[in-house]
C-alpha positions as CSV (number, residue, x, y, z in Angstrom):
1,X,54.1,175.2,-26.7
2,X,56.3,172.2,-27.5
3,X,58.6,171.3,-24.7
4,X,60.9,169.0,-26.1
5,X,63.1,170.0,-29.2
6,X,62.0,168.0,-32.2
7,X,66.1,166.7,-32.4
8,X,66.1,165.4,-28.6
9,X,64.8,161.6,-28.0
10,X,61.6,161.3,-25.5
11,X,62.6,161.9,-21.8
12,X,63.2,158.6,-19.7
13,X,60.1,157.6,-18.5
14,X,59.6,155.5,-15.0
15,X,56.4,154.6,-13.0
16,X,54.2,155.3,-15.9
17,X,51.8,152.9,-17.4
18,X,50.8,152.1,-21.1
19,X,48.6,155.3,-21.7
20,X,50.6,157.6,-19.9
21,X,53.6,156.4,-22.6
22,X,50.7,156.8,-25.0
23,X,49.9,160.2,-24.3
24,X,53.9,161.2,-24.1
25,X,54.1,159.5,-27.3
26,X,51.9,161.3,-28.8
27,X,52.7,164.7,-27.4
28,X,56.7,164.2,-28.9
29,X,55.1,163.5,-32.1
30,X,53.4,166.7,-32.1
31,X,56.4,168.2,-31.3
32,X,57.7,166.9,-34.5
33,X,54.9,167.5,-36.0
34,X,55.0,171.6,-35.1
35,X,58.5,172.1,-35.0
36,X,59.2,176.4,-35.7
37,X,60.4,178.0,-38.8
38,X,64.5,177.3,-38.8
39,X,64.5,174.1,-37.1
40,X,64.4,172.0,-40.2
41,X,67.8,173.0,-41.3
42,X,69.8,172.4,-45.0
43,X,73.6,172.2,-45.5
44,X,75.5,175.4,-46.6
45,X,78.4,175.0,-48.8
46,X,80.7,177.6,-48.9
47,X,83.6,177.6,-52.2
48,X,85.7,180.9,-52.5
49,X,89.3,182.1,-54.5
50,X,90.8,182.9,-51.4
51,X,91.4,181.0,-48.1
52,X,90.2,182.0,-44.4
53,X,87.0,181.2,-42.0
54,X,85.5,184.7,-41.7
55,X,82.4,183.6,-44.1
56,X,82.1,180.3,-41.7
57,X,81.9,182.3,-38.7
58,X,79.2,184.8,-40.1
59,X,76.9,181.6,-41.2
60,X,77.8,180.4,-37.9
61,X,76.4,183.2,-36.3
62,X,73.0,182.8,-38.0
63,X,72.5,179.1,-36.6
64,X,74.9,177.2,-34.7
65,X,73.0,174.4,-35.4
66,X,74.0,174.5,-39.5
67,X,75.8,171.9,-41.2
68,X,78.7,173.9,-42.9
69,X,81.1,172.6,-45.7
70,X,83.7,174.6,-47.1
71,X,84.6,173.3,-50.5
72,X,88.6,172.7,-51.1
73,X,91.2,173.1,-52.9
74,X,90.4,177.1,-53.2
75,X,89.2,178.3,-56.6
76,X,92.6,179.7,-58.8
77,X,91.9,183.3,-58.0
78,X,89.3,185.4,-60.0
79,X,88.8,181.6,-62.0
80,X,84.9,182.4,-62.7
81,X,84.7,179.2,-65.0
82,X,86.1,177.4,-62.0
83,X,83.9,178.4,-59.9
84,X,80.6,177.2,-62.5
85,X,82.8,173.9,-63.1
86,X,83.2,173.1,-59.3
87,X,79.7,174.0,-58.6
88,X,78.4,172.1,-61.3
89,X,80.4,168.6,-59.9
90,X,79.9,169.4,-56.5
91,X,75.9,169.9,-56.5
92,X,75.3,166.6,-57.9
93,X,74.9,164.4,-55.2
94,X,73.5,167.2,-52.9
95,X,69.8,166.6,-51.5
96,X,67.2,169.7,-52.6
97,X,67.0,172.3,-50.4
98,X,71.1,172.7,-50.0
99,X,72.3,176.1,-50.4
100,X,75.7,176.3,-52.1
101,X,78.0,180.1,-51.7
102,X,80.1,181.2,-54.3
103,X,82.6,183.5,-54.3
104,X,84.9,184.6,-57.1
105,X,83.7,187.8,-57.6
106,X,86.7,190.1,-59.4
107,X,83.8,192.7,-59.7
108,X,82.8,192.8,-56.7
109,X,81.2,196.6,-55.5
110,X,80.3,197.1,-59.2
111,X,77.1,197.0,-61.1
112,X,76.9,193.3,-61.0
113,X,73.9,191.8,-59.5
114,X,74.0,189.7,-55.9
115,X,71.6,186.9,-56.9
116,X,70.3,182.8,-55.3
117,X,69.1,180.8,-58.1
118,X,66.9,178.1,-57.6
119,X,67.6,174.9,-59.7
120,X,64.6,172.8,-61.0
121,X,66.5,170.3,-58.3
122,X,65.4,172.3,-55.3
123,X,69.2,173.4,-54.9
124,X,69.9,177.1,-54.3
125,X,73.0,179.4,-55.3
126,X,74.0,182.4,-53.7
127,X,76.8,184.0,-56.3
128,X,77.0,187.8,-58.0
129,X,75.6,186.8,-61.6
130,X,79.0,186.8,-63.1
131,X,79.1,183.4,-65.3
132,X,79.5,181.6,-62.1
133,X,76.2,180.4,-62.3
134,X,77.0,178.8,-65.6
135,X,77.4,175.6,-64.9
136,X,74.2,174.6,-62.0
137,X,71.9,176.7,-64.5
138,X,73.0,174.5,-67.3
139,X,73.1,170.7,-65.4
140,X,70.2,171.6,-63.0
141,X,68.1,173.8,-65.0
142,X,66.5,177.0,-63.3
143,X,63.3,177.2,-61.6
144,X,63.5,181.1,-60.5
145,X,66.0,183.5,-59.6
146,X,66.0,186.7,-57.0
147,X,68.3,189.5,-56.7
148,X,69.5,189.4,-52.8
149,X,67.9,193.0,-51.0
150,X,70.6,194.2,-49.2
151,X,68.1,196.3,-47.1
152,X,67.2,193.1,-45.3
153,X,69.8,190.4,-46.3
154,X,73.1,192.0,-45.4
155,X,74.9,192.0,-42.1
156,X,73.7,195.2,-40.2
157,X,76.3,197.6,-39.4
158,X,78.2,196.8,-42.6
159,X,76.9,199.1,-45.6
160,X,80.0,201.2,-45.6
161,X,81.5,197.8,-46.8
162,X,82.1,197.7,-50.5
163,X,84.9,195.0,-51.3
164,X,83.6,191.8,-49.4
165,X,80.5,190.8,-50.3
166,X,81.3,187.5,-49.5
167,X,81.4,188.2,-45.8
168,X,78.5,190.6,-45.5
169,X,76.2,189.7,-48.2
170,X,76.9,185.6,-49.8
171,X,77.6,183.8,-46.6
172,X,74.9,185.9,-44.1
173,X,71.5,185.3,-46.9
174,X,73.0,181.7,-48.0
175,X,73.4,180.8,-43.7
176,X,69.5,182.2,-43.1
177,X,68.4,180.5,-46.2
178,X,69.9,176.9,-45.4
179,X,68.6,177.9,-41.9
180,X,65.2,178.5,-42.7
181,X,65.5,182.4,-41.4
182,X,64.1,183.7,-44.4
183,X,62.4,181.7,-47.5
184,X,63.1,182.0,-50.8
185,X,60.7,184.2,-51.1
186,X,62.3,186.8,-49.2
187,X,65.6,186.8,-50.6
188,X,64.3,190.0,-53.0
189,X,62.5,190.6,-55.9
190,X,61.8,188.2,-58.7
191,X,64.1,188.4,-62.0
192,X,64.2,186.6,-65.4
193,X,64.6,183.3,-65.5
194,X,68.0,183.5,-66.6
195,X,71.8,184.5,-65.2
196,X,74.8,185.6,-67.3
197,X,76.1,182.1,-69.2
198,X,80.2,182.0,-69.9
199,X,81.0,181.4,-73.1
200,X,81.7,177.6,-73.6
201,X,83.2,175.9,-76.6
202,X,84.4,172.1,-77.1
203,X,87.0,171.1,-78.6
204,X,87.5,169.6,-82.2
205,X,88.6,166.5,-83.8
206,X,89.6,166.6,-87.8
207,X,92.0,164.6,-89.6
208,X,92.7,162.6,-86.8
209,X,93.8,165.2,-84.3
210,X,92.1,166.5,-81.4
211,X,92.1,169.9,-80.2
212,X,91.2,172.1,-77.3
213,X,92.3,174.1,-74.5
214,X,92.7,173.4,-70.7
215,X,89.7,173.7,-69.2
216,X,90.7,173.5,-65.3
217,X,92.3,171.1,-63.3
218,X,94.8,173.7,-62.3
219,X,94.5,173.4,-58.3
220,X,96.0,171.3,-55.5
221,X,95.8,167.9,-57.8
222,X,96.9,169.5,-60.6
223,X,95.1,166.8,-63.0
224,X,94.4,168.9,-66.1
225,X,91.0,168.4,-67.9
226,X,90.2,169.6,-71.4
227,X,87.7,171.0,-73.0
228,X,87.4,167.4,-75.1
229,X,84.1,164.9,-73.4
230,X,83.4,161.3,-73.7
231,X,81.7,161.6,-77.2
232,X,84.6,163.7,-78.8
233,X,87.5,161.3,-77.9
234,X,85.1,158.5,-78.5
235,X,85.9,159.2,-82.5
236,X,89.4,158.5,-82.4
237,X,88.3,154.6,-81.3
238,X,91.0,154.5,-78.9
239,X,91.1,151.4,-76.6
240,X,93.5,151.3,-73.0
241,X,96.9,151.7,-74.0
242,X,96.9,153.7,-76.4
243,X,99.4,156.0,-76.7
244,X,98.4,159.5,-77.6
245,X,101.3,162.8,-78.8
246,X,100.1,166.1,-76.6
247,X,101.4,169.4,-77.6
248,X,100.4,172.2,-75.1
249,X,101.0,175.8,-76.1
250,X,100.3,178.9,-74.4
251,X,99.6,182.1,-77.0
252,X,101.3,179.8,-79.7
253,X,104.3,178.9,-77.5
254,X,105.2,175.0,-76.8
255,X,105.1,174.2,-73.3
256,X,104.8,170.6,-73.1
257,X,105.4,168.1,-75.6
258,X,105.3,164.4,-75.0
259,X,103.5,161.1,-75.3
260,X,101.6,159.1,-73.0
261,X,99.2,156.4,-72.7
262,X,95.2,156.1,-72.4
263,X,94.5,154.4,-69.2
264,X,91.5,153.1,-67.1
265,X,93.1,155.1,-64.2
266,X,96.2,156.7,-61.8
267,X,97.2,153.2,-61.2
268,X,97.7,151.8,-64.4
269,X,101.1,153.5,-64.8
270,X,104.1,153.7,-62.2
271,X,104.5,156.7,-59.6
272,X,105.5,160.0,-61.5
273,X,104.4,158.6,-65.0
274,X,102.1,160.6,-66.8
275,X,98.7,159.3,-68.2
276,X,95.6,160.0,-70.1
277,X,92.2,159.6,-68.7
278,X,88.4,160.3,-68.2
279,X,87.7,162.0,-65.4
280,X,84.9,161.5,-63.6
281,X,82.8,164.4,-65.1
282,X,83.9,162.8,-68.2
283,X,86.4,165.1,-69.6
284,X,89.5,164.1,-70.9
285,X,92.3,164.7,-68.2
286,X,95.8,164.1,-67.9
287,X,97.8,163.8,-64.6
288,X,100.9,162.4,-63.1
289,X,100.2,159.7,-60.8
290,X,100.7,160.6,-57.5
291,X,102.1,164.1,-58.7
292,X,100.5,167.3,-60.1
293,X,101.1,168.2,-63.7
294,X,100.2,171.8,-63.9
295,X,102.6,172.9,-61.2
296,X,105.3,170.6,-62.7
297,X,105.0,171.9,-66.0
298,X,104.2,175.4,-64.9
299,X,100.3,174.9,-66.8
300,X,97.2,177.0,-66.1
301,X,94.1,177.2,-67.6
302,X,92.0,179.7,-70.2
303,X,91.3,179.3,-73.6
304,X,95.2,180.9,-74.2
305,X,96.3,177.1,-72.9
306,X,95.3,175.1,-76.1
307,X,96.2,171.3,-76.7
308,X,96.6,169.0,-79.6
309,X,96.4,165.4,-79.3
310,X,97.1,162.6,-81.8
311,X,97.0,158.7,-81.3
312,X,100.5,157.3,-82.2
């Protein structure tokens, strides 16, 4: 057996001549070489609609050797597209084999299904199949998916537990996944290729007038985005500076009206003026710089929060 962990350096070595370095040498390359099932170790990234450490401390308890992000500003609560949007931004610079945990689950201790997708990317998901999937299943593409068997992949001692399956079921299979406790094999059984998709719609231009619906955007920042991408608001030829009218309505009620200008960024107008801009997942946003729009204005998100835009 290996008597060096394959993360320490080779001991000190004094007194010893060339071949006896040799044959150390090679004996910590071995080590390397041979290192057991768990030690090779992936990040788990844990996102959820409520706040707290509980899920942290059960992935801790797999491994305390795991590398464990938890994904903030919180998800607005029972937000399922959130939850596919911020997956699908936060997965992209991610190196295959991280496991990401999801958690906005409104239906949780119903019929729904407790499933880790695998993207074509070597990523993995660990989410009820709920539309939260959405968004990695579209960007990444999916290479399999397995329903999570709670016989094996559940905290033992907790299947009188029906309401937090976050704690006992998403955060213990995603930490012995990213640890290398259990493959992806032994998650469970096989299903379809295929997890329940939201709905998504873009938005419209026609007769010089864009419109949509806020999208998201309605967390900590409070930077709205729309439902309107690159190639959309690329029709109305605007340039930087632009000024653009924006109504916002919820169920046919005004609440915001104003104007404001297309800019390359926050910086490009004074603190607490509002702006226009492309994010960076390249949909159009708009902000106040240095302040958060949707608390100021009182603006959420759904397809009930439409928008109409117009350059002046």
């Amino acid at each position: 057996m290996c008597r060096f962990r394959p993360k320490d350096k080779p001991p000190h070595l004094s007194g010893t001549g060339s071949r006896s370095l040799l044959l150390l040498a090679l004996i910590y390359l071995s080590c390397l070489a041979q290192a057991a099932p768990g030690e090779n170790q992936n990040a788990l990234l844990i996102q959820a609609d409520f706040a707290g450490l509980v899920m942290t401390g059960v992935a801790y308890s797999v491994s305390t050797e795991l590398d464990i992000y938890n994904v903030r500003p919180l998800i607005p609560l029972y937000d399922i597209a959130a939850a596919s949007a911020s997956l699908e931004y936060n997965a992209q610079t991610w190196p295959a084999g991280t496991v990401f945990v999801s958690v906005v689950d409104p239906g949780v201790g119903t019929v729904r299904k407790s499933v880790v997708l695998k993207t074509k990317t070597g990523l993995y998901f660990v989410s009820p199949d709920n539309g939260s999937l959405s968004g990695p299943a579209e960007a990444y593409g999916i290479e399999a998916v397995r329903e999570i068997d709670e016989a094996v992949n559940r905290i033992p001692g907790s299947e009188w537990s029906h309401t937090f399956h976050g704690r006992d079921v998403y955060s213990y299979t995603g930490a012995r996944l990213a640890a290398g406790v259990i493959s992806f094999e032994q998650v469970g059984p096989e299903l379809a290729t295929e997890v329940i998709r939201l709905k998504v719609t873009s938005g419209s231009f026609d007769d010089g007038v864009l419109t949509g619906y806020v999208a998201g955007g309605t967390g900590r920042l409070g930077n709205i985005f729309f439902n309107i991408d690159r190639a959309l608001f690329a029709r109305t030829d605007a340039k930087y500076g632009d000024q653009f009218s924006l109504e916002i309505h919820h169920n046919n009620k005004v609440v915001w009206r104003g104007s404001l200008p297309y800019v390359r960024s926050f910086g490009s107008v004074a603190k607490g003026s509002n702006l226009l801009f492309m994010n960076s997942s390249g949909a159009l946003s708009v902000a106040i710089n240095q302040g958060s729009f949707a608390s100021t204005y009182n603006i959420s998100s759904g397809i009930d929060w439409t928008a109409r835009l117009q350059r002046k």
